[in-house]
Each structure stands twice: as structure tokens, then as C-alpha cells.
Phi, psi and omega in degrees: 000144177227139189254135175217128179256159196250152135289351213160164162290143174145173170265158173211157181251155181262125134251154199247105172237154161058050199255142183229141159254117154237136183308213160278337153267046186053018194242144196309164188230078165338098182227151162243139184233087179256008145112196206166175164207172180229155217238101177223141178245133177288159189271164192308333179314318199292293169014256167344314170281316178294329160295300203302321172299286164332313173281331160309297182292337156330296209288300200310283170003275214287302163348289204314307189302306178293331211266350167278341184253000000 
């Protein structure tokens, strides 16, 4: 399993040494590790959260703007 913290969106290449593969016993596994990259996008949530967030400070905006004038 590989685990990554993102900074942000965008591609990044991966590279790979000293790579060991074990089975369920422990016994080693033939593998090329020729490297890779990984690709990260926000998921439709944030989307989602990020319009709501957004129309909530519209309406505080819009509030504010009425209850001075």
C-alpha cells in the first residue's frame, strides 16, 4: 500500500530503488519497478463543498449589505 500527502493538484513522477516485493509468506517476488507518476485531483466533494461555502458567504454579503442600507 502507498500512502501520499498532497500538496496541491498537478502530476508528480515517481521514482523507485531498492524495491523489495513479498508475497504472503515472505517470499521474495520478481518484480521491475520502472517508475510512475501519480495524478492528483480534487474529488467531486470538495467541488460541492467549495459552491456551498461560496453561496453561504453570498447570502452573509447580501445580509450584511441590507440590514446597513
Amino acid at each position: 500500500m502507498f500512502s501520499f500527502d498532497t500538496f496541491g493538484n498537478g502530476n508528480a513522477a515517481l521514482t523507485f530503488s531498492d524495491v523489495l516485493f513479498l508475497d504472503a509468506k515472505l517470499n521474495e517476488i520478481a518484480v521491475v519497478a520502472d517508475g510512475g507518476s501519480v495524478r492528483v485531483v480534487p474529488e467531486p466533494g470538495s467541488f460541492l463543498l467549495i459552491g456551498i461555502g461560496l453561496a453561504a458567504a453570498g447570502v452573509v454579503r447580501r445580509r450584511q449589505r441590507s440590514a446597513q442600507g
